[in-house]
N, CA, C and O atoms as a GROMACS GRO file, in nm:
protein
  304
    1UNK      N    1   0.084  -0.117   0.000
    1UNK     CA    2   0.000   0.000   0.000
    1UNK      C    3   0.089   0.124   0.000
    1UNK      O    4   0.176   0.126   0.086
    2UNK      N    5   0.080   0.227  -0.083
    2UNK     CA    6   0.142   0.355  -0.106
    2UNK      C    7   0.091   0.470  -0.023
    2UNK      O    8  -0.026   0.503  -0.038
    3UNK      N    9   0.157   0.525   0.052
    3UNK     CA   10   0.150   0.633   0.127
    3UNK      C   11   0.098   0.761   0.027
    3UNK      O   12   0.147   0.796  -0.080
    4UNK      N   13   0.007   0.805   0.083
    4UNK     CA   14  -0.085   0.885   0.034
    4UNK      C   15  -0.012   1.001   0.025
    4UNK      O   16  -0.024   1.047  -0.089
    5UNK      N   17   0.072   1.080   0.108
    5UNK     CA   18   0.178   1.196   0.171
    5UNK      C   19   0.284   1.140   0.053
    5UNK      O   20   0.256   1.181  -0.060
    6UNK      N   21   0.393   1.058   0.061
    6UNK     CA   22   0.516   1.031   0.036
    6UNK      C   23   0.536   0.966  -0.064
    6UNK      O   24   0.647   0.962  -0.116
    7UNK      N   25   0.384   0.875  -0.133
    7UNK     CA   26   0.404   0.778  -0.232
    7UNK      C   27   0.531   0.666  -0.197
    7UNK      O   28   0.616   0.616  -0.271
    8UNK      N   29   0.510   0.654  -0.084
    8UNK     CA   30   0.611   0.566  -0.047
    8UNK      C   31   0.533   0.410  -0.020
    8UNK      O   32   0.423   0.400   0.035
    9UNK      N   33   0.605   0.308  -0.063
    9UNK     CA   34   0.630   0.136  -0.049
    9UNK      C   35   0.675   0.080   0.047
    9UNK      O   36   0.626  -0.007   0.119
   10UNK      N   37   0.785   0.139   0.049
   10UNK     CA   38   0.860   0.066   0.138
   10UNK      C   39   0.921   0.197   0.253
   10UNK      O   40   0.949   0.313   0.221
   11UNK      N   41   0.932   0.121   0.416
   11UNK     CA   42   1.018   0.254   0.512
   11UNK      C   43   1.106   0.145   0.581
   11UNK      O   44   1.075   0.047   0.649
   12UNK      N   45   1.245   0.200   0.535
   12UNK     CA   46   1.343   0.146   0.642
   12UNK      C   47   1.349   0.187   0.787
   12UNK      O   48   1.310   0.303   0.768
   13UNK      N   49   1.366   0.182   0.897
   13UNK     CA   50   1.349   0.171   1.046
   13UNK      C   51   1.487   0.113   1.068
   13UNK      O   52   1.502  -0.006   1.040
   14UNK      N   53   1.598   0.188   1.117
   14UNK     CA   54   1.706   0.170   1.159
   14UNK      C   55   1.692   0.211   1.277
   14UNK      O   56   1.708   0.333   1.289
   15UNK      N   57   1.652   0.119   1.429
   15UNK     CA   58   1.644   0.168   1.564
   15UNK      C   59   1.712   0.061   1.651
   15UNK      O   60   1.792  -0.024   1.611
   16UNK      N   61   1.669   0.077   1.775
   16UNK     CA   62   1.721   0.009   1.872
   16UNK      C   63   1.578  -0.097   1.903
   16UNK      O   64   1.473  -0.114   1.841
   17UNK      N   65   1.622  -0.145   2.008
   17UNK     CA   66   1.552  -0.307   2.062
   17UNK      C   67   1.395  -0.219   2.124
   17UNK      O   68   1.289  -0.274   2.096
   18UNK      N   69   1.391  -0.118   2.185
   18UNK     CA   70   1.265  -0.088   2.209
   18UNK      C   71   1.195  -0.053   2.132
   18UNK      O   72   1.080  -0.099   2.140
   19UNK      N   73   1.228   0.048   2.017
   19UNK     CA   74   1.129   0.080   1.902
   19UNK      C   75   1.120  -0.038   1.808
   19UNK      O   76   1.009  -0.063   1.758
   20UNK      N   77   1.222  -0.112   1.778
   20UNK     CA   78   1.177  -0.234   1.700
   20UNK      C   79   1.081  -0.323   1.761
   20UNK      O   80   1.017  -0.393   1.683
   21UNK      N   81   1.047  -0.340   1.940
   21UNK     CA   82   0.949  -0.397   2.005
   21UNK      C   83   0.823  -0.342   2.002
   21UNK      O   84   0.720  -0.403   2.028
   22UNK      N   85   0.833  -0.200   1.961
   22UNK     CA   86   0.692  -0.154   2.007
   22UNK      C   87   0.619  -0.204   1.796
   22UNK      O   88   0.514  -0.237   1.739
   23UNK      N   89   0.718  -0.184   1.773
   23UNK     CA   90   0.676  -0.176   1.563
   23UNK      C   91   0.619  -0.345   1.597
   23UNK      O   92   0.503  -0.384   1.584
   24UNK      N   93   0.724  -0.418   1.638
   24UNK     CA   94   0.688  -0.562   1.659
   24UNK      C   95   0.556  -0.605   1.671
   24UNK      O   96   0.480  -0.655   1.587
   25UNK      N   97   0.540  -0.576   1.798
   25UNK     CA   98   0.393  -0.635   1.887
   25UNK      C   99   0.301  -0.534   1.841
   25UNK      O  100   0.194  -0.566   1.891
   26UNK      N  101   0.279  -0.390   1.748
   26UNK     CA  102   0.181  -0.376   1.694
   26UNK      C  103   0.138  -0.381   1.544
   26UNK      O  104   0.060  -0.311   1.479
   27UNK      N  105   0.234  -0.512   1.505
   27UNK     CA  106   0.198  -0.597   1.381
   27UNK      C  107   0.248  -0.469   1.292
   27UNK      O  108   0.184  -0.482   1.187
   28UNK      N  109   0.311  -0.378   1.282
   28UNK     CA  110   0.398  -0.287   1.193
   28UNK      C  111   0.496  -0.360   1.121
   28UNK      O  112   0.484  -0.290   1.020
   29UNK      N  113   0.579  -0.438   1.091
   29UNK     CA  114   0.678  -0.505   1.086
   29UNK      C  115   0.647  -0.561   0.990
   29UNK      O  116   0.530  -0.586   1.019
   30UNK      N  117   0.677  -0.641   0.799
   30UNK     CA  118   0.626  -0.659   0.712
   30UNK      C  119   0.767  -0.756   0.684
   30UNK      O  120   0.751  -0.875   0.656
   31UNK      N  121   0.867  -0.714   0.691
   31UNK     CA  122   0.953  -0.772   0.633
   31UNK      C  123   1.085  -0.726   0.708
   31UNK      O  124   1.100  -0.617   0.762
   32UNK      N  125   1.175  -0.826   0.702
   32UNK     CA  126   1.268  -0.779   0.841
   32UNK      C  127   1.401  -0.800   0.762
   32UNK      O  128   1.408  -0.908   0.704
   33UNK      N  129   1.539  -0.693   0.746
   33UNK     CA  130   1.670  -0.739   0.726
   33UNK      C  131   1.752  -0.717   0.844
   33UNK      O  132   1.750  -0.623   0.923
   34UNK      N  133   1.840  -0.843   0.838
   34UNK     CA  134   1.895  -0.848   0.940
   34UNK      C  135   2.088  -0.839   0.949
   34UNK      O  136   2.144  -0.943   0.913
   35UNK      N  137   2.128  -0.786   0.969
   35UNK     CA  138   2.244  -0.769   0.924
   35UNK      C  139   2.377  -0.809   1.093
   35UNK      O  140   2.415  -0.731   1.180
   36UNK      N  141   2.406  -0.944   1.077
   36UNK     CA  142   2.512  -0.948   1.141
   36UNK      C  143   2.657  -0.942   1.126
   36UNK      O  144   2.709  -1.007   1.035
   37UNK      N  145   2.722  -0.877   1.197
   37UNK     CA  146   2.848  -0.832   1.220
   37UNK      C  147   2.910  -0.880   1.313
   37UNK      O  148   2.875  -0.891   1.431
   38UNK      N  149   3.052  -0.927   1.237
   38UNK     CA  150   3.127  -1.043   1.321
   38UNK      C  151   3.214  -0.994   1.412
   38UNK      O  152   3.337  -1.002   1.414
   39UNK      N  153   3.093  -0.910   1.535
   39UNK     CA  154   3.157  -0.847   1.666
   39UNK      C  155   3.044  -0.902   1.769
   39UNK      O  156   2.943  -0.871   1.707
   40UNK      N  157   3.002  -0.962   1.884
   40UNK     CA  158   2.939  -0.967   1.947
   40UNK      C  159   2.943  -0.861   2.065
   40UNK      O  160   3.047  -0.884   2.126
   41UNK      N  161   2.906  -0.801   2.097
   41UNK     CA  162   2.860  -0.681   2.205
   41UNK      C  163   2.736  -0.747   2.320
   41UNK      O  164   2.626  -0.788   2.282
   42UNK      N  165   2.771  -0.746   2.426
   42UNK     CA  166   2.681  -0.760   2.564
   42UNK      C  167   2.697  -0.751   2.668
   42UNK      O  168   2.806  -0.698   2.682
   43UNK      N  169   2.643  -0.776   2.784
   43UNK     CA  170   2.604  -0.737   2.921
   43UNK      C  171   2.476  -0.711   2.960
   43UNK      O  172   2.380  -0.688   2.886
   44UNK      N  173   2.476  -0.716   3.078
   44UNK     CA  174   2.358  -0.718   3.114
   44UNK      C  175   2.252  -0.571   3.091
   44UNK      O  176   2.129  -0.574   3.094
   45UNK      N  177   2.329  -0.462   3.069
   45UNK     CA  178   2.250  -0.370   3.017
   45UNK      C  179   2.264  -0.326   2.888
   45UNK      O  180   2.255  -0.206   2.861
   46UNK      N  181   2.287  -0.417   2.797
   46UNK     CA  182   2.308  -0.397   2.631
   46UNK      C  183   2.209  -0.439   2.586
   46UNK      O  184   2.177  -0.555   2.613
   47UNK      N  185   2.123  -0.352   2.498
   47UNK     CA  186   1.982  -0.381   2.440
   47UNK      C  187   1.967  -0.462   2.338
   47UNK      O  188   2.033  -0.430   2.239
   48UNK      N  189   1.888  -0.577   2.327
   48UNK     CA  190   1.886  -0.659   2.244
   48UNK      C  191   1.794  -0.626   2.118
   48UNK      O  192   1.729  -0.521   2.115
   49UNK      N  193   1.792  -0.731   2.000
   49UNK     CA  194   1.702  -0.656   1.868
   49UNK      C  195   1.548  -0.615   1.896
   49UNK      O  196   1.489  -0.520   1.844
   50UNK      N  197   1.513  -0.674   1.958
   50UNK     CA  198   1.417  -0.666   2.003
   50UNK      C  199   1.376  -0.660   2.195
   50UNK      O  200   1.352  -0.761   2.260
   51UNK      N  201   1.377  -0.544   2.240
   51UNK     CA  202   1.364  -0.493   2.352
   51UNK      C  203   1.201  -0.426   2.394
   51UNK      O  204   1.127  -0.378   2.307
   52UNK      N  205   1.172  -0.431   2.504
   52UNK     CA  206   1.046  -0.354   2.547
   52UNK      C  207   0.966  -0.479   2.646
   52UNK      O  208   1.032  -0.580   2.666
   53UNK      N  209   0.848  -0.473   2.696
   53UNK     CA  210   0.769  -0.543   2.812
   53UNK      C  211   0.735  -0.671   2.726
   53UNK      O  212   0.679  -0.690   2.617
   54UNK      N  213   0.805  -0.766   2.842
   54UNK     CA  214   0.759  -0.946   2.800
   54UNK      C  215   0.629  -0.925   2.803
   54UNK      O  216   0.546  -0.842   2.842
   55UNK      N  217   0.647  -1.101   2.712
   55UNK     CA  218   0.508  -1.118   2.692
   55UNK      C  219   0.443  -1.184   2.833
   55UNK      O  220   0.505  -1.290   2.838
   56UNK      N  221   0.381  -1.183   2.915
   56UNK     CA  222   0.307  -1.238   3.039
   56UNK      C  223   0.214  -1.310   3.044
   56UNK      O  224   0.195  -1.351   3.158
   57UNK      N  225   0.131  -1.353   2.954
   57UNK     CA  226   0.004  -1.460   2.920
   57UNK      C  227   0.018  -1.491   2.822
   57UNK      O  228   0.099  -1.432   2.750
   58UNK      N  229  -0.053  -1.594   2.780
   58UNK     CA  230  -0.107  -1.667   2.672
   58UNK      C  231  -0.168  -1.586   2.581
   58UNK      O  232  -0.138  -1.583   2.462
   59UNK      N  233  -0.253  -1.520   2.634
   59UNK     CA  234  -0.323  -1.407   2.564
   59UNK      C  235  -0.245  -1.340   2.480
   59UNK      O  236  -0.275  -1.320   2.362
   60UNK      N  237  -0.150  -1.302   2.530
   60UNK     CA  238  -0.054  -1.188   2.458
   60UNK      C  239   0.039  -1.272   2.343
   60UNK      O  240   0.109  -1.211   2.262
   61UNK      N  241   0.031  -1.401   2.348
   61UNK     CA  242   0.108  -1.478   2.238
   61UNK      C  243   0.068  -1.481   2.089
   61UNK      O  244   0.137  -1.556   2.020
   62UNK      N  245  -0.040  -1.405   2.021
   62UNK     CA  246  -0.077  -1.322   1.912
   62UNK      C  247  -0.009  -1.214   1.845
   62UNK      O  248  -0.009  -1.180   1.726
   63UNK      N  249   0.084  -1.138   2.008
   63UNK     CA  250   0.200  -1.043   1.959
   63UNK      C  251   0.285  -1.074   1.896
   63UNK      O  252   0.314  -1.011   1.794
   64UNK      N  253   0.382  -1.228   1.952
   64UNK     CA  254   0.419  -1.290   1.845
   64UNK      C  255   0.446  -1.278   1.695
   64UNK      O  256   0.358  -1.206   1.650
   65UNK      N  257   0.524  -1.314   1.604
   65UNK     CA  258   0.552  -1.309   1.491
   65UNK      C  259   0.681  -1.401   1.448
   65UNK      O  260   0.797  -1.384   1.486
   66UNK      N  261   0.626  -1.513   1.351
   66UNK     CA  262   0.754  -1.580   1.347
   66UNK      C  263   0.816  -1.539   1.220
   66UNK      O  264   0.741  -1.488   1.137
   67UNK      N  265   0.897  -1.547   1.200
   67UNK     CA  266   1.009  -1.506   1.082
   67UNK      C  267   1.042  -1.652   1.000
   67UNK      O  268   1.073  -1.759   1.055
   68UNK      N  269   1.029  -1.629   0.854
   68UNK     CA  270   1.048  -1.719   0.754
   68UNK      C  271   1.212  -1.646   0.674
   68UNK      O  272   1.230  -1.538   0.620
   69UNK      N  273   1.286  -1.736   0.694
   69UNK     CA  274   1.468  -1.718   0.601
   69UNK      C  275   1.433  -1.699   0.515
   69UNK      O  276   1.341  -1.780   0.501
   70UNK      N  277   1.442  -1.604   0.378
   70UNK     CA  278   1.406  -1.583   0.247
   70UNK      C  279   1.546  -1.588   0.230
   70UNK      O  280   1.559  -1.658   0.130
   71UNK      N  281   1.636  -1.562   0.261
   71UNK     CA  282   1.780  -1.549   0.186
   71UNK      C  283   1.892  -1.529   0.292
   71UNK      O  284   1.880  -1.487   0.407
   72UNK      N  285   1.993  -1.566   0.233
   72UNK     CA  286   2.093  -1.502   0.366
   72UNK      C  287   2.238  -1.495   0.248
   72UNK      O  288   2.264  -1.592   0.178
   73UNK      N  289   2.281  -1.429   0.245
   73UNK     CA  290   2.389  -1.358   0.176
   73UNK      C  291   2.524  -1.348   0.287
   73UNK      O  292   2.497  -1.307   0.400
   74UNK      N  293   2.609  -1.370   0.268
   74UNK     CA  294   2.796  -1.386   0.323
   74UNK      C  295   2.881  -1.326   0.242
   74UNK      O  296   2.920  -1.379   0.138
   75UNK      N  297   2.925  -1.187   0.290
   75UNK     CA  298   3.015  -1.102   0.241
   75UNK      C  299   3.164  -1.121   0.288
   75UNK      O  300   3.182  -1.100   0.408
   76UNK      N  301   3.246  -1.148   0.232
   76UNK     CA  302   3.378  -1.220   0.263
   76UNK      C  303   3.491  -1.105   0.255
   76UNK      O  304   3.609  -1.133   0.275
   0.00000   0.00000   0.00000
């Protein structure tokens, strides 16, 4: 669907683990690239891809979204 304003298709979203959680769980999210880099970064307060309030019931397991591999590409 084309944006009425922008004539736009497609919007890239380059964020962190909470705004990609909130796009997540309100079914915003259409198609996902994922780009890893052969550095791992963590601790206990390093935000993950997906950050923001667990899921707590059953109920809420609709938020959910599983991801299908369409491709994966290795840059050498």
């Amino acid at each position: 669907m084309k944006s009425s304003i922008y004539n736009a298709e497609r919007l890239t979203i380059q964020s962190g683990g909470n705004l990609n959680g909130l796009f997540l769980r309100n079914n915003l999210i259409d198609y996902v690239n994922i780009v890893i880099a052969p550095l791992l970064v963590g601790g206990k307060d390093v935000s993950t891809l997906i950050d923001g309030e667990s899921i707590s019931s059953s109920k809420e397991l609709n938020k959910l979204k599983a991801l299908e591999l369409i491709e994966c590409n290795q840059f050498l």
